[in-house]
N, C-alpha and C positions, 0 to 999 in steps of 0.2 A: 446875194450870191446864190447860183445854184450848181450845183452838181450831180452828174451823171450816177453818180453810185459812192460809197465811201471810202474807197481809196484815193481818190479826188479830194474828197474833205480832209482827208489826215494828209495829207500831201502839203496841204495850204497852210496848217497850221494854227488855225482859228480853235480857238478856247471857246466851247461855250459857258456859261452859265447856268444855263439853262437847257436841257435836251426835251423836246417834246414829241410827242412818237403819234403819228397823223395830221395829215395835211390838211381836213376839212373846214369847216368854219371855225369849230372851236378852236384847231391848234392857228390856224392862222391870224382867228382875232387874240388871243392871247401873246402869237409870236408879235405883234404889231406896237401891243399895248406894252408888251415888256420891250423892244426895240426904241419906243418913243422915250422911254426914261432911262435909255443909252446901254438897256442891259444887252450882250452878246446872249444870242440863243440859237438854236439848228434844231430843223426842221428835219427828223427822220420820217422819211414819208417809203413805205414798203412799192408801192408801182413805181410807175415809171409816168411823163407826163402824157402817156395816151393810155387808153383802157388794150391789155392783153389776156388772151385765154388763159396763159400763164400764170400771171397774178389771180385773175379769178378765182381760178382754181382753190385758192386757197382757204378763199374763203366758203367753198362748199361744207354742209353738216346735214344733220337730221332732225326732222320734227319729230317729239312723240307727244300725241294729243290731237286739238285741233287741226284741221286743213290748212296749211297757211306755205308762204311764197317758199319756191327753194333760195334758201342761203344766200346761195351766190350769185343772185339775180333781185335782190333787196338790197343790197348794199353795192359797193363799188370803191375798189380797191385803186386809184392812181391818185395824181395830185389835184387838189379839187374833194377828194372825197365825192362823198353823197351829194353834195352840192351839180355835184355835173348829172343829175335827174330830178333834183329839185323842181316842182311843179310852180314855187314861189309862194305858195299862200302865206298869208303871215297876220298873227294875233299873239298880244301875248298873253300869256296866262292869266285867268281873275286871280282878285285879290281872293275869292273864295276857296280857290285850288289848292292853297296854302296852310292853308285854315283844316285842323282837324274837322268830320264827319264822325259825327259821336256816334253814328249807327254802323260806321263801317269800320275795323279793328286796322289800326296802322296806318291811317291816314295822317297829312296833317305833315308841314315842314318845318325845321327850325328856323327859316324864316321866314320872313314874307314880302310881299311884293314889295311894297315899299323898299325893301333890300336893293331891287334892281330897278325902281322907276329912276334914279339917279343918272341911269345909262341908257335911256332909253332914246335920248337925242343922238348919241352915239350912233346905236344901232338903226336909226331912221336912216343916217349917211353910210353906214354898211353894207346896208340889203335896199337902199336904194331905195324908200320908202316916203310917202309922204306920212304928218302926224294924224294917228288913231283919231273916229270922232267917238263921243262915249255913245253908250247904249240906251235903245229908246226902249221904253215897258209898255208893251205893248199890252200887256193883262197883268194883274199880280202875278202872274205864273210864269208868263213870258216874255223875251225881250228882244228886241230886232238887233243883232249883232254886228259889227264889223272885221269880215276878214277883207285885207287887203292884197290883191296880185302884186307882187316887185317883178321887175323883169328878170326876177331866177335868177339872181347872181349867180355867175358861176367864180367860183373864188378863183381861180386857178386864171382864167380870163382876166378878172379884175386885180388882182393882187402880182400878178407875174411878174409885170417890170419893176413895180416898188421894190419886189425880192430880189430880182436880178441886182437892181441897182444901191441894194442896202447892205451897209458895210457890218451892221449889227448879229441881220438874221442869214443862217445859213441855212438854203433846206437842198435837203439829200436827198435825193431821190434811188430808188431801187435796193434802201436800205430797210431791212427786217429786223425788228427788234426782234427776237426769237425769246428771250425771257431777259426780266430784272435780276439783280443781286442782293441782297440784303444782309445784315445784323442783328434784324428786329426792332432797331430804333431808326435806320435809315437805309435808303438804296445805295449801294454803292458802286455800280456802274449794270449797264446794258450790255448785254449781247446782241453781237450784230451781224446778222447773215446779207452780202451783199458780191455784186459781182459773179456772182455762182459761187464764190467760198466762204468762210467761215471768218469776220475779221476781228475776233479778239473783242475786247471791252472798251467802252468807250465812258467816258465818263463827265461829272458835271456836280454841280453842286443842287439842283434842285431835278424834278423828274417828272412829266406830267405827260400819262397816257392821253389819247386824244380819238381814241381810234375808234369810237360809234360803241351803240349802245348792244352790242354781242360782242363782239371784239376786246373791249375794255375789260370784261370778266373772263374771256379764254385767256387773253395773257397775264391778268394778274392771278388767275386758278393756275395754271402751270408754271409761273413762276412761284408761287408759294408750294404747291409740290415738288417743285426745284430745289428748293430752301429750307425745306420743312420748317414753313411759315414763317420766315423770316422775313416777307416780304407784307406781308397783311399779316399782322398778327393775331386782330381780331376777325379771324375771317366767317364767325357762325353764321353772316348773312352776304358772303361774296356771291354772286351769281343768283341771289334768291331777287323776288319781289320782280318781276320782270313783266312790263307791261307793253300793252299796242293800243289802237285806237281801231277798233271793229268799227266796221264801213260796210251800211249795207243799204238797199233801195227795200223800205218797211211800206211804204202806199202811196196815195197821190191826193191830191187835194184841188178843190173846183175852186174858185174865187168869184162872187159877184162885180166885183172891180178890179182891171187887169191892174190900173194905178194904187190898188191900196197901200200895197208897201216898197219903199226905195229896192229899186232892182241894180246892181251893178250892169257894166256895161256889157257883161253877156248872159244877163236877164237871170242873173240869180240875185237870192239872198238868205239868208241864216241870220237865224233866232237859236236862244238858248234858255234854260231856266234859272228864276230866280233860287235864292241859296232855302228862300223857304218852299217853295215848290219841288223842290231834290227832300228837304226834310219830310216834309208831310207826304210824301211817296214812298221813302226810304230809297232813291234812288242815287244814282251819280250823275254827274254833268254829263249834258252832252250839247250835242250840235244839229242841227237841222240844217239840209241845206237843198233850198226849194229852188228848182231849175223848170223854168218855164215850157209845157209843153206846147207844138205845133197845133193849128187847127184840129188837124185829124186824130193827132191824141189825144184832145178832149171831146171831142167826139166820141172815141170808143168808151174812154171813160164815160161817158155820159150813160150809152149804151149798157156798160156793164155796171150800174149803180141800178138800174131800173131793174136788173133781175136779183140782186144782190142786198140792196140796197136801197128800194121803193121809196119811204119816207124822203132820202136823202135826192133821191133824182127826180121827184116831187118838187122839192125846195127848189131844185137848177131848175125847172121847168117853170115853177112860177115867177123865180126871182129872177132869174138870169136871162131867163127866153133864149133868143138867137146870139146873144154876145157869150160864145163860146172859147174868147181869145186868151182866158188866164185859166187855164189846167197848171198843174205843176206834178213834176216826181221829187216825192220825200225822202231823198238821202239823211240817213241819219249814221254819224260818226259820234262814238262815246266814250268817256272815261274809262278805263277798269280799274278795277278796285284791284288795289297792293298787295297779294297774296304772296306767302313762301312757296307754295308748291306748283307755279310758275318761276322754271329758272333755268339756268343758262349752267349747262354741267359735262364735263370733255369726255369726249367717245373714249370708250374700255377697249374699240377695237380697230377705229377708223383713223386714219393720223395723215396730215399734208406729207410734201415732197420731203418733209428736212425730219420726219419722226415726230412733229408736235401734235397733241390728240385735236381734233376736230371738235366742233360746236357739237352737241347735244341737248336742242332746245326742250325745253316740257314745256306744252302753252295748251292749256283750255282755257274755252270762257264758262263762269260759273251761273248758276242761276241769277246773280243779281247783274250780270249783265243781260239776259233775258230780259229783266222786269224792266232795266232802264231802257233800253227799246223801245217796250210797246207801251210803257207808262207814257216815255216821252212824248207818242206819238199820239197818245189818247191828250196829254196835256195839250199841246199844241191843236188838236180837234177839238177841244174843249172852250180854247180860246176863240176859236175862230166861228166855231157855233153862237157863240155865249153874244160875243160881237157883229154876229149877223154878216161876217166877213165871206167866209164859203165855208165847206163840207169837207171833212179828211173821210179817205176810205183807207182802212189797214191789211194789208196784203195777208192771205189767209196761213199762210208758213209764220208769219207772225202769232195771229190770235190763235193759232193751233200748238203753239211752241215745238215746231216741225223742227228738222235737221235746217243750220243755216247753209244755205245754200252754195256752191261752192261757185258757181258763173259768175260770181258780181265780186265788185271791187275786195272783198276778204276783211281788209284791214288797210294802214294809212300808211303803209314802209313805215311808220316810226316806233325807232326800237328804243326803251324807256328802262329804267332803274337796272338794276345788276350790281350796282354800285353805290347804293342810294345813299342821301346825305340823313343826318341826323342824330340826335344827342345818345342815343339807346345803343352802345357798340352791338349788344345781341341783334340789333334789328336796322343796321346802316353799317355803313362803310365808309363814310368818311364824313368829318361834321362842317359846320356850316360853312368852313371856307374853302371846302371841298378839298381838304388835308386827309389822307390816311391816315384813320386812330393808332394810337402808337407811332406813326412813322412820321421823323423832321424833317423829310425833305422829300413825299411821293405825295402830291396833288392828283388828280383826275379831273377831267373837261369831258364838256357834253351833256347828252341826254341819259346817259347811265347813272347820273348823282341826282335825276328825278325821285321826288320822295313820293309823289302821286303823276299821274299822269293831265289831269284834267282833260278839257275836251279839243282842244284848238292844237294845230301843228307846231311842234316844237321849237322851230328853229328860229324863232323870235326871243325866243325862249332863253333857249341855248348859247344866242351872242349874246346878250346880257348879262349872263351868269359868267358867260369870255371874259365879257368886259371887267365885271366885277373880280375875277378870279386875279387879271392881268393885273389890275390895280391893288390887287392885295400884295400881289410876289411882289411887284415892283416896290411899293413900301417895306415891305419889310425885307426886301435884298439890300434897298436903299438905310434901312436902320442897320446893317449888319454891318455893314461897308463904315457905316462913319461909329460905330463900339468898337473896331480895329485899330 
């Protein structure tokens, strides 16, 4: 079923079970997997099903720090979510991601992969995927990776008729949760802005934000100042540890053989480092992602290695001669590390259409994301030297640790913890089955219960954790049902 707004939904009569507030992947693969084991749930989704300035709007705020996207043009507010600019890449997280980093303070999940390899056939038939191949080691240090293109699910595309035609799932459209309610042990209904007025509380026996990785911490930081903290009770780490994935073009690399290594079908590919190769550097994961340049940009490459780089364009000149056809630029995308003083905290003075305060993101990157850059990119020249494979050149805003550049891609849209999962209440928000501490019936989905980021895009990620989340509620709404 779907509805225009929620005067629609209270009109019909439908009970949910379950209220879930965002229509993205996570609240969609969670409405699906609780729908299959017969549970009623409604989808409050705040747009409408096309993108308006209106809704945008909303989600405008302010950076303080680093240079990074405005607001309200990194995410997307109608049904579908973020999925409707999904570019599709898709990997999912190493088992190493999981895994505390004993050099970096607050890494490290309470669980691990193996948690979500369970559902990983799942989310192959979600995002349209075929199965992962593993990783080839290309050095001890380095290893040829697998991201996979999906054809960009758009959820809202693929999932529409199932909803339309599903007697379980309700989703609402043009309905604003505006804040939760609480007791301190549990939520006890939503507020809900929709149709232009104000419609009262809506209510459900279980409550699970869905709404992306900034979003997720405005409404539960204003609701707990709603409530004075009746809604997060533990909230010493609401909105902190807030991570991205810095995306930047660090240099270029020559290759003696255009064939050396598997090129997807539009002549890239990506390598990562092994978990000892991040140790004995002290660095974080990251990602390489080598895109083959045209004649003529190896060529100037060539050109500008001979006055920069003599030794090195010696090496092309003897080794390579006239086969000029494997240049590459080295995109490099990397982990950051989990920091409190990156985070997500509501404007003192700026507030949407309805009076609720605005994002106020704090995001710099720290020196050790510097070091994982240029180390990465020495690591991977290191390999490729050491192999006789080609030559890395590192772009000199690198090896000068200049200002990063503001022209080039920034970052990867993906917005990470705020919410993070974990056993340490000072230092997480919700533990491993992505429960609010202290609270019996407020879950949270997506990439805001990230405890690290790792290096690969989320959303492989994120349905898995759907999957697992949806299979948690559904057992244990299903043991409550039959101790009645």
């Amino acid at each position: 079923m779907i509805f225009d707004n929620f005067e629609g939904f209270s009109a019909s009569g439908f009970k949910p079970k379950v209220i879930l507030i965002g229509s993205g992947p996570s609240g969609i693969t969670i409405a699906r997997k609780l729908a299959a084991a017969g549970i009623p749930v409604a989808i409050f989704e705040a747009g409408q099903s096309d993108v308006t300035e209106e809704s945008q709007d909303v989600y405008k705020g302010k950076t303080v720090g680093d240079y990074y996207f405005d607001l309200d043009v990194t995410r997307l507010r109608y049904f579908g979510g973020c999925s409707n600019h999904w570019a599709g890449w898709c990997r999912v997280m190493d088992a190493v991601d999981f895994e505390p980093k004993p050099w970096v303070p607050d890494t490290g999940w309470p669980i691990r992969r193996t948690d979500i390899e369970p559902y990983l056939d799942e989310v192959h038939d979600i995002l349209d995927l075929v199965p992962f191949r593993d990783d080839v080691a290309i050095s001890d240090d380095i290893r040829w990776v697998q991201l996979i293109k999906s054809p960009a699910v758009r959820f809202a595309e693929k999932y529409r008729t199932e909803i339309e035609e599903s007697k379980t799932i309700a989703l609402v459209l043009d309905t604003y949760v505006t804040k939760l309610q609480g007791d301190g042990t549990k939520v006890t209904g939503a507020h809900v802005w929709s149709a232009g007025k104000d419609q009262g509380v809506a209510t459900a026996d279980y409550y699970i934000p869905c709404t992306g990785g900034l979003e997720n911490s405005r409404l539960l930081l204003w609701s707990n100042e709603q409530s004075n903290g009746a809604v997060v009770p533990h909230a010493e780490a609401l909105g902190k540890y807030w991570m991205e994935h810095p995306q930047f073009e660090g240099g270029n690399a020559i290759m003696n053989n255009p064939d050396q290594f598997e090129m997807d079908d539009v002549s890239e590919a990506f390598f990562s480092p092994s978990f000892e190769a991040m140790q004995r550097e002290q660095i974080m994961n990251f990602g390489i992602r080598f895109i083959k340049m045209p004649y003529h940009g190896a060529k100037w490459l060539v050109a500008e290695l001979a006055c920069v780089a003599p030794e090195t364009a010696e090496w092309v000149s003897n080794g390579v001669g006239g086969n000029l056809r494997c240049a590459a630029q080295l995109v490099m995308g990397w982990e950051q590390a989990p920091r409190a003083d990156n985070f997500i905290a509501l404007s003192a003075t700026d507030k949407d259409t309805l009076g609720i305060p605005r994002i106020e993101l704090h995001w710099k990157k720290s020196e050790l994301e510097h070091r994982t850059l240029l180390q990465g990119l020495r690591l991977f020249g290191k390999t490729l030297a050491e192999k006789d494979y080609g030559r890395v050149r590192i772009d000199e805003w690198v090896l000068n640790d200049d200002p990063y550049p503001t022209d080039q891609e920034l970052a990867g849209h993906h917005h990470m913890g705020g919410t993070r999962m974990g056993d340490d209440l000072a230092k997480s928000v919700v533990d491993r089955d992505q429960k609010v501490h202290g609270m019996s019936n407020l879950y949270v989905g997506g990439s805001s219960v990230f405890a690290t980021s790792g290096q690969c895009n989320p959303t492989t990620t994120i349905v898995a954790l759907s999957c697992r989340l949806g299979d948690h509620l559904a057992k244990r709404i299903g043991q409550s049902a039959m101790a009645q």
